[in-house]
C-alpha positions as CSV (number, residue, x, y, z in Angstrom):
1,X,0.6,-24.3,9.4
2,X,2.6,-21.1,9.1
3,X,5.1,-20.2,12.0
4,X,6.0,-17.6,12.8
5,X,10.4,-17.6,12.0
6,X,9.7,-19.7,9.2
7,X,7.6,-16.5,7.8
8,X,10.4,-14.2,9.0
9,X,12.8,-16.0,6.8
10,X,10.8,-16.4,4.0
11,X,9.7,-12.4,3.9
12,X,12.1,-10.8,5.7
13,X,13.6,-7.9,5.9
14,X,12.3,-7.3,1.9
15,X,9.2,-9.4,1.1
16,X,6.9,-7.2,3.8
17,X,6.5,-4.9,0.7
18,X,6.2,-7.3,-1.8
19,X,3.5,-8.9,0.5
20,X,2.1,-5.7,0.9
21,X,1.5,-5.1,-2.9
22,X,-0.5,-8.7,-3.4
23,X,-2.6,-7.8,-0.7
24,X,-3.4,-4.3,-1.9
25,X,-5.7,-1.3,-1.0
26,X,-7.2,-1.2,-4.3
27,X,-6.7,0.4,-7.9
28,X,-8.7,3.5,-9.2
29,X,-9.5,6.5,-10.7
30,X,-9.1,10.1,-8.7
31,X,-11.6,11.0,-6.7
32,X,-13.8,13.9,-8.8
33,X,-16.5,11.4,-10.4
34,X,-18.1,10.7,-6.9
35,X,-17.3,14.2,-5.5
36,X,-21.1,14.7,-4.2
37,X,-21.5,11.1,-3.6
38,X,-22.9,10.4,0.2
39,X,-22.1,7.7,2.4
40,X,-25.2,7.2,4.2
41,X,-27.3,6.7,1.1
42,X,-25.3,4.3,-0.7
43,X,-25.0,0.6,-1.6
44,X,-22.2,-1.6,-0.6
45,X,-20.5,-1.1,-4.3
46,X,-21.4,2.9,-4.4
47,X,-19.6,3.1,-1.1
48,X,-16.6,1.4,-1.9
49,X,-16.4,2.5,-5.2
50,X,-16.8,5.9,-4.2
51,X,-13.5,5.3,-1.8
52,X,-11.9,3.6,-4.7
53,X,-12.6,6.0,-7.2
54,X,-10.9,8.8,-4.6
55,X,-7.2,7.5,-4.2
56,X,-4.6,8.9,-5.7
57,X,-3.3,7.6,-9.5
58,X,-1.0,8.5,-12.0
59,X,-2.5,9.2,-15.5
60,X,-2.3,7.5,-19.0
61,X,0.8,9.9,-20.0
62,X,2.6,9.2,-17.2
63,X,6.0,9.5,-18.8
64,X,8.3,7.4,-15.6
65,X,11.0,8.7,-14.1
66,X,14.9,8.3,-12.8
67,X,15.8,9.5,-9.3
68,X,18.6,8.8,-6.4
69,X,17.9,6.5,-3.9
70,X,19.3,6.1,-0.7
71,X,18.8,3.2,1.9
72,X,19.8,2.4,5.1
73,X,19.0,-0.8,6.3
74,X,20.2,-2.6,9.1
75,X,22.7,0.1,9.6
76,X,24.4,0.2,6.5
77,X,23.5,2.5,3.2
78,X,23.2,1.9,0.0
79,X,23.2,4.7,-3.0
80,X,21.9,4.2,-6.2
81,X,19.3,4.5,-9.3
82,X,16.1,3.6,-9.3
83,X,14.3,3.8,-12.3
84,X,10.2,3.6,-13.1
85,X,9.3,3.2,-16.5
86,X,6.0,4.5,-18.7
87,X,4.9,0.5,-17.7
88,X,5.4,0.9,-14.6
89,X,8.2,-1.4,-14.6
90,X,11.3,-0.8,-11.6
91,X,14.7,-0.8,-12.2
92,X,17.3,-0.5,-9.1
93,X,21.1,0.0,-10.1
94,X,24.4,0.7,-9.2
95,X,23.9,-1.1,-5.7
96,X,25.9,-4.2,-5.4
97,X,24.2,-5.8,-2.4
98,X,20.9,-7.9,-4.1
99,X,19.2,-8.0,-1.0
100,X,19.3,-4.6,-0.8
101,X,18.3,-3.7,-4.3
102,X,15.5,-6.0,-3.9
103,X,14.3,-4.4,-0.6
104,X,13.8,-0.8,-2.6
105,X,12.4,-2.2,-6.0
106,X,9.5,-4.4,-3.8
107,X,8.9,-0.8,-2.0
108,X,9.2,0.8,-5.1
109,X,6.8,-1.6,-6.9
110,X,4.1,-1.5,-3.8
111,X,4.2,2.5,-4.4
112,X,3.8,2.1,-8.1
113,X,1.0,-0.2,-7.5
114,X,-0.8,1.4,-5.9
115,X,-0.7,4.5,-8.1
116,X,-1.2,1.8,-11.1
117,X,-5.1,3.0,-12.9
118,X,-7.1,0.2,-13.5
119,X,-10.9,1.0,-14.4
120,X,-13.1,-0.3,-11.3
121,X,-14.8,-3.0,-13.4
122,X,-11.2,-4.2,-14.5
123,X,-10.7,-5.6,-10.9
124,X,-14.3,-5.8,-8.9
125,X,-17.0,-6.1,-12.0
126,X,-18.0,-9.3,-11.3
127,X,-17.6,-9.1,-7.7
128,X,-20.4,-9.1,-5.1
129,X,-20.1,-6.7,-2.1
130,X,-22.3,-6.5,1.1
131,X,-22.4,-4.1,4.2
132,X,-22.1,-5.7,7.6
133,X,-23.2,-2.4,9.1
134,X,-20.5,0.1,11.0
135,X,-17.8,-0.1,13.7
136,X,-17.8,1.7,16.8
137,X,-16.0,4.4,14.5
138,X,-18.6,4.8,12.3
139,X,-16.6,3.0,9.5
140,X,-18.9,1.1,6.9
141,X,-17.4,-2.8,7.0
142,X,-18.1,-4.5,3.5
143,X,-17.3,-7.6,2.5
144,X,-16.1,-8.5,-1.1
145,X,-17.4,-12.0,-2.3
146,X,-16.2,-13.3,-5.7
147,X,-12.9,-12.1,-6.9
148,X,-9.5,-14.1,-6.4
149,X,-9.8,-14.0,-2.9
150,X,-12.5,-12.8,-0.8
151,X,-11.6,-9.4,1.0
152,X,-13.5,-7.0,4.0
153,X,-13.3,-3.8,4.3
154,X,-13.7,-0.6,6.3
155,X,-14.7,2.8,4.7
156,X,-15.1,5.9,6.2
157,X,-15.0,9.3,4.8
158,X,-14.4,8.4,0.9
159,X,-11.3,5.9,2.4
160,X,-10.4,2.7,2.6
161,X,-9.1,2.7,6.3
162,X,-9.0,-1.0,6.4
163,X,-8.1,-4.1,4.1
164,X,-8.8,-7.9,5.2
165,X,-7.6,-10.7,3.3
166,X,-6.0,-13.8,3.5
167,X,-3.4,-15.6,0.9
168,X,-1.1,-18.9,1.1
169,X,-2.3,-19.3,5.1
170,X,-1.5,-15.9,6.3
171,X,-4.2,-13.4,7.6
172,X,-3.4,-9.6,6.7
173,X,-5.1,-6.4,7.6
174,X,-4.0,-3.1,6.6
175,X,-5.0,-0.3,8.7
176,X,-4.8,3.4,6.9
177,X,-3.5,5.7,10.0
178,X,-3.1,8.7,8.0
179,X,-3.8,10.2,4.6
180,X,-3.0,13.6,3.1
181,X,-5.4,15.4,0.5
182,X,-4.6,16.8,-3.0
183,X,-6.9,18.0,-6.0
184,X,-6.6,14.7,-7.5
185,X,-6.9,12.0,-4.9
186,X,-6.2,11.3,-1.3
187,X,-2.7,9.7,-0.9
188,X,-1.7,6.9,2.6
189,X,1.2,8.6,4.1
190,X,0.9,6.3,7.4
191,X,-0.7,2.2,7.2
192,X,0.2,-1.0,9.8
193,X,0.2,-4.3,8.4
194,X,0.0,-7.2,10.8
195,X,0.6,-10.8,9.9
196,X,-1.4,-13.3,11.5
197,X,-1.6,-17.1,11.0
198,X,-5.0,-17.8,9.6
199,X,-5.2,-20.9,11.7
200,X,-4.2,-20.3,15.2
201,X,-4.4,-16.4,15.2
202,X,-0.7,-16.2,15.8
203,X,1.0,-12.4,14.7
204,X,3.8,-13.3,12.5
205,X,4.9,-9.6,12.3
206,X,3.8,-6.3,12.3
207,X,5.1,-3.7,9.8
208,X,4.4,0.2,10.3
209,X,5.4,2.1,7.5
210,X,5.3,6.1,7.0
211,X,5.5,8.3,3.7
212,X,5.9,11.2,2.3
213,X,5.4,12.8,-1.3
214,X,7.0,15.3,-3.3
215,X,5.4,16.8,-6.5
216,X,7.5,17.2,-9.8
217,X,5.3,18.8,-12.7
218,X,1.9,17.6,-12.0
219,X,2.7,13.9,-10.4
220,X,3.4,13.3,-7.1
221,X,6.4,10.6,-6.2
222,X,7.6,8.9,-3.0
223,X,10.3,10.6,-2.2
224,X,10.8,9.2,1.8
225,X,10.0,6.2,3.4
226,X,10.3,5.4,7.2
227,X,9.7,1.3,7.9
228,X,9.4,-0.3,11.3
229,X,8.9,-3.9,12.6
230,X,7.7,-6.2,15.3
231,X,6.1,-8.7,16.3
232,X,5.2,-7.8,19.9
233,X,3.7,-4.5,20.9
234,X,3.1,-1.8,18.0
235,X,6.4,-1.1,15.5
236,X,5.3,2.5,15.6
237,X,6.2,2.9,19.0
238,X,10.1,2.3,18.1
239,X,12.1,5.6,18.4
240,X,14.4,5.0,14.9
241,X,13.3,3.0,12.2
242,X,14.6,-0.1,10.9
243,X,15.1,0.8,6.9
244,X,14.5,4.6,5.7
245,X,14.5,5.1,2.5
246,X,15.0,8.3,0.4
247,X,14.2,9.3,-3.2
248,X,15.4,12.6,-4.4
249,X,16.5,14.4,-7.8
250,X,13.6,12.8,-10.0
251,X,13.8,13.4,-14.0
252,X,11.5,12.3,-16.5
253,X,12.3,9.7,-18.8
């Protein structure tokens, strides 16, 4: 059984990310492809492909970058480099502390993930998916049967608002709060993540996490990142956040 300060030791303050990137929305294509595609006529897979298909990616040419960072966590800052190569690799420097230079290249890598393009067959060909109807929001619920692990999930509007899965005893669901819109894809700017033990239902800890973008040519970066925790009540209701994280003066390699 998983309890709950043994998981805060062995993920916190810098594996929520890392967590965060295993357990992922999903990886696709932008959005055009299923532009006229509707909801209320479509199978399990159409619908979730459709919401796939619609996030946000980086391109084959993507060329990486170098940019300043700036932390401050736990009350202290940290400057440095991070860099994100054409392979998506991450590369933090010139910060001494290793805590902290893991803490920004496991947020660093969850962004990059998620902006990763993997064709949809890639990760879900051989998976089965299934509708379980909608929630009182309207939000189709699907359920993902034969991949790695089995994952639910909650679509609404061409978006995955919600992502079920559970790894290594520990329940997590992501919840999209907010999005923002561009020509090639929706991008999260605002998700929660709560930890629960599979077994007992126990919240481990909650993470809300806020974003913003800035375009440099025609890619989009993270260029600010706002992270709050709990484990009682909701993280997002804190006044200052516990690590903010800022990425500016982006070149390409």
């Amino acid at each position: 059984m998983v309890k709950g300060e043994q998981f805060q030791r062995r993920i916190l303050p810098w594996g929520l990310g890392l967590i965060l990137a295993i357990a992922s929305f999903s990886f696709g294509f932008p959005g055009a492809a299923h532009a006229q595609f509707s909801e209320n006529t479509g199978s399990a897979e159409e619908i979730f492909r459709a919401a796939y298909d619609n996030r946000y990616t980086w391109d084959e040419d993507f060329p990486g970058f170098a940019a300043e960072v700036s932390i401050n966590h736990e009350g202290e800052v940290d400057q440095g480099i991070v860099r994100v190569e054409p392979d998506l690799s991450v590369d933090v420097i010139n910060i001494d502390r290793e805590e902290v230079r893991e803490l920004i290249a496991n947020q660093v890598q969850m962004e990059v993930t998620h902006r990763r393009r993997i064709p949809f067959e890639q990760i879900h060909g051989h998976s089965t998916f299934t509708l379980e109807g909608k929630d009182e929001e309207g939000a189709w619920q699907i359920r993902e049967a034969g991949s790695q692990m089995e994952s639910f999930y909650k679509i609404k509007d061409n978006i995955i608002t919600q992502v079920n899965r559970t790894f290594d005893g520990v329940a997590v669901t992501v919840d999209t709060i907010g999005t923002t819109n561009s020509p090639e894809g929706y991008l999260v700017v605002q998700f929660q993540t709560n930890f629960r033990d599979a077994n007992t239902g126990e919240v481990l800890e909650r993470e809300d996490v806020r974003d913003f973008h800035q375009k440099v040519g025609k890619y989009r970066f993270l260029s600010y990142r706002a992270l709050r925790f709990g484990k009682e009540g909701n993280p997002a209701d804190k006044l200052n956040a516990d690590t903010l994280m800022t990425i500016k003066a982006f070149q390409p390699l």
